[in-house]
C-alpha positions, -999 to 999 in steps of 0.1 A, spaced: 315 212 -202 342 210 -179 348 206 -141 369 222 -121 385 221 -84 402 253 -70 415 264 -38 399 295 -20 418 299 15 419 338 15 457 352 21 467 321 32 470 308 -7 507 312 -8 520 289 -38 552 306 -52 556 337 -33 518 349 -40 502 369 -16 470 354 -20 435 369 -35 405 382 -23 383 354 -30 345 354 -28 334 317 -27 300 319 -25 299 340 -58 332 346 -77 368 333 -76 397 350 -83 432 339 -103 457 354 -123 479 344 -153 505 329 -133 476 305 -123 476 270 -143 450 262 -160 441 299 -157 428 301 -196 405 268 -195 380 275 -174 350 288 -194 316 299 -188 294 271 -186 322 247 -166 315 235 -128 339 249 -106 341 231 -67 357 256 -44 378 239 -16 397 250 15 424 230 22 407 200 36 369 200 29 349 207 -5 328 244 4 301 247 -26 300 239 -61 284 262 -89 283 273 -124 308 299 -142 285 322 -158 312 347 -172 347 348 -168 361 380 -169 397 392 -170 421 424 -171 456 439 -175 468 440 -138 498 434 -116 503 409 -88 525 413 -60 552 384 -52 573 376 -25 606 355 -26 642 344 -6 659 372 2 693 352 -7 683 334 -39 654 349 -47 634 314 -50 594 326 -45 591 287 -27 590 302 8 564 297 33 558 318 67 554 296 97 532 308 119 547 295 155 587 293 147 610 333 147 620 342 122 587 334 107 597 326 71 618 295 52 631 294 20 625 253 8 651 265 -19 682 274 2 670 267 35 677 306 48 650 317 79 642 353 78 620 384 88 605 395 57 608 381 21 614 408 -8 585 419 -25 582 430 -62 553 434 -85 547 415 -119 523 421 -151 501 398 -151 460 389 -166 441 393 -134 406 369 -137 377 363 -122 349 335 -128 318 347 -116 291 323 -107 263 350 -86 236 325 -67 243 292 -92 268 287 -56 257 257 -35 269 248 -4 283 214 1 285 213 36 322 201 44 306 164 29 335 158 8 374 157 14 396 169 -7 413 140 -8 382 121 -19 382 151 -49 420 142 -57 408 105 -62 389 114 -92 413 138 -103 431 131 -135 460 146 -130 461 160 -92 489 179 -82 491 196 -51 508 226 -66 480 238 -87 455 259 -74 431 251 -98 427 214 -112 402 193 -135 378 169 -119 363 138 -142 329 152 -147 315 114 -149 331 106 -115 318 137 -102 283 128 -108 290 94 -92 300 110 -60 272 143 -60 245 111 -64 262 93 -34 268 123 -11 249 154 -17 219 152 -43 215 196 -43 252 195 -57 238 171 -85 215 194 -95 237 221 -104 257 197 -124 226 190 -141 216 221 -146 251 231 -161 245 202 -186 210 218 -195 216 249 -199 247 241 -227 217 213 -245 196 246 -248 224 271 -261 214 275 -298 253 279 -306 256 242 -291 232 226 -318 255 237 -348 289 226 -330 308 198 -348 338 186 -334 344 164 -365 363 183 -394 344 163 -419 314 158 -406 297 127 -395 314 96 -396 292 65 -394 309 36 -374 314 3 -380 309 -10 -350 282 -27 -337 266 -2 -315 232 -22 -309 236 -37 -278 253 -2 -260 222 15 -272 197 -11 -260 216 -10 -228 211 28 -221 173 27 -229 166 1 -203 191 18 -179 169 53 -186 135 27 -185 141 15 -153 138 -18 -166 136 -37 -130 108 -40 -96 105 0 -97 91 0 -130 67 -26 -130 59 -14 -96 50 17 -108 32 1 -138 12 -21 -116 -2 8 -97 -4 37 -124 -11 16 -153 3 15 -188 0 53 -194 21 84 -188 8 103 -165 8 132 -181 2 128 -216 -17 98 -217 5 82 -241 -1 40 -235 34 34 -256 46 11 -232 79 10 -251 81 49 -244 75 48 -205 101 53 -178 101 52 -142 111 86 -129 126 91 -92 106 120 -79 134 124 -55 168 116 -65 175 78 -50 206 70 -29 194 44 -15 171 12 -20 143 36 2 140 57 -29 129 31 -54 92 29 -37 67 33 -59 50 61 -37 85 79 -49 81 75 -85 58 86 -117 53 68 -147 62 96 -176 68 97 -216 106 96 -224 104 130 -232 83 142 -204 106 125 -180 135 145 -195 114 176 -187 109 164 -153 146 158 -146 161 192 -159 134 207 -139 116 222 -171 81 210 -156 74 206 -122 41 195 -103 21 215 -73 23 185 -45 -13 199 -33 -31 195 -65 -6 177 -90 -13 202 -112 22 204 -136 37 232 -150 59 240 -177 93 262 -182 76 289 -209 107 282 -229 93 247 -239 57 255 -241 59 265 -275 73 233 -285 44 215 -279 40 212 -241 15 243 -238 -14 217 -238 -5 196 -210 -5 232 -189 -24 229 -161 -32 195 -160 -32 171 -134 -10 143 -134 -36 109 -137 -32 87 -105 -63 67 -105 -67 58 -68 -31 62 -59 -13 91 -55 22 100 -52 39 110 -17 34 144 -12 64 145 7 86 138 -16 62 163 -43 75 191 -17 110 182 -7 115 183 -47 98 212 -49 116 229 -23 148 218 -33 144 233 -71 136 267 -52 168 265 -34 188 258 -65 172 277 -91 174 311 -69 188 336 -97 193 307 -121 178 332 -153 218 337 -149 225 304 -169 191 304 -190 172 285 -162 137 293 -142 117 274 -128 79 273 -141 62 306 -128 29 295 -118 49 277 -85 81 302 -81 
């Protein structure tokens, strides 16, 4: 999975004599062959659309699409250069940056080209001017400001989504679930030989990520302390196999009370995370995505999630719950749902 930045300012998009497209941000966005980076963006990918100084959504590219087409240019009149621009207080209204001529109208002339479109329906989420686009060219690896399309570091994205706007998070997650459960991505190897043990000692990496995933510090223990050495869910007293899940995403040191948290089963708190189970905030009842009943989750169905004589905040139960309706509107799209019994 791959993520991706591109420009959606209407007919004002007028990099090398184009005319512009008639973008839809909220649910496709259109490109042509011309266009670099026009043949990496698959379905699957994360695509932020941006005006020309704020961030306007992020989403999911369900299905690109493309076609035999033609594209209308303009250029210099003199040299024919297509790097012209048309000012809009200054007569005559256009400059060639090429040869420096001012004129009326440029020439116009029509080119074969692959016309495209990546359509992400309601994956779209509205990022609410939060980001910059210069804070988006900062974790660029290769920004340039010719390029109406450019790739994002997906790690660095998920740094900033955490700090700044936990919804767009989600649809990153999502993005990342939705490939784990494509069968197709369970027989991939990227190795031409196959597996290649290394001989490096990997111990202490490993180690490091389970206790990051634990919650190894004050939030777990706090959470232990007042739930007990037992998933909530399954009952499961592994201690080595608990984590401290964030019932709402933390930002902040706020987030890490232990009203905020559940103590789940490492695979429960996957569940919980990619939105595959979810919990009724009125009678802690969880519920599971039917895809992963079958796997053994069907008899935790209807359950209630053991609190003892503490409960979780309810508040946060139904801002989570609330936010996964918001996000997973139409999300059958890219092989999400949430679980029916709360839709």
């Amino acid at each position: 999975m791959k993520a991706w930045c591109a420009i959606s300012v209407g007919n004002d998009r007028q990099y090398g004599g184009n005319q512009g497209y008639d973008d839809v941000p909220a649910s496709l966005y259109r490109y042509d062959s011309n266009v670099a980076n026009h043949k990496r963006i698959q379905a699957g990918d994360l695509l932020i659309v941006r005006e020309r100084k704020f961030a306007l959504g992020i989403a999911t590219v369900v299905k690109v699409s493309h076609q035999p087409g033609s594209k209308t240019y303009q250029s210099c009149p003199s040299c024919s250069s297509r790097d012209i621009k048309q000012r809009k207080t200054l007569s005559p209204p256009w400059r060639c940056s090429g040869c420096g001529l001012e004129f009326s109208q440029p020439n116009q002339a029509s080119e074969r080209v692959e016309l495209y479109e990546a359509l992400y329906g309601e994956t779209y989420v509205s990022l609410s001017k939060n980001i910059a686009v210069s804070t988006l060219k900062s974790i660029m690896p290769r920004p340039n400001d010719q390029h109406s399309i450019e790739e994002i570091d997906l790690s660095k994205l998920e740094g900033l989504l955490e700090q700044v706007h936990p919804l767009g998070m989600e649809v990153v997650r999502r993005a990342a679930m939705a490939q784990r459960l494509t069968p197709e991505a369970a027989d991939e190897d990227d190795s031409p030989s196959g597996y290649v043990p290394s001989s490096a000692d990997q111990s202490d990496k490993v180690l490091r990520s389970i206790r990051a995933r634990r919650g190894q510090g004050r939030f777990r223990k706090a959470l232990i302390r007042r739930y007990g050495n037992r998933c909530m869910v399954t009952g499961c007293e592994i201690l080595d196999l608990l984590e401290a899940a964030h019932i709402v995403p933390y930002k902040t040191l706020s987030e890490h009370h232990p009203t905020n948290g559940l103590l789940l089963r490492s695979d429960i708190h996957t569940l919980f995370d990619l939105h595959l189970m979810v919990i009724d905030p009125e009678t802690l009842k969880v519920s599971f995505d039917p895809k992963v009943r079958s796997a053994g989750y069907d008899k935790y169905q209807g359950s209630c999630v053991a609190v003892g004589k503490h409960e979780p905040s309810k508040v946060a139960l139904r801002a989570r719950l609330k936010a996964i309706r918001e996000i997973t509107t139409g999300s059958q799209s890219v092989g999400l749902q949430i679980a029916p019994s709360l839709a």
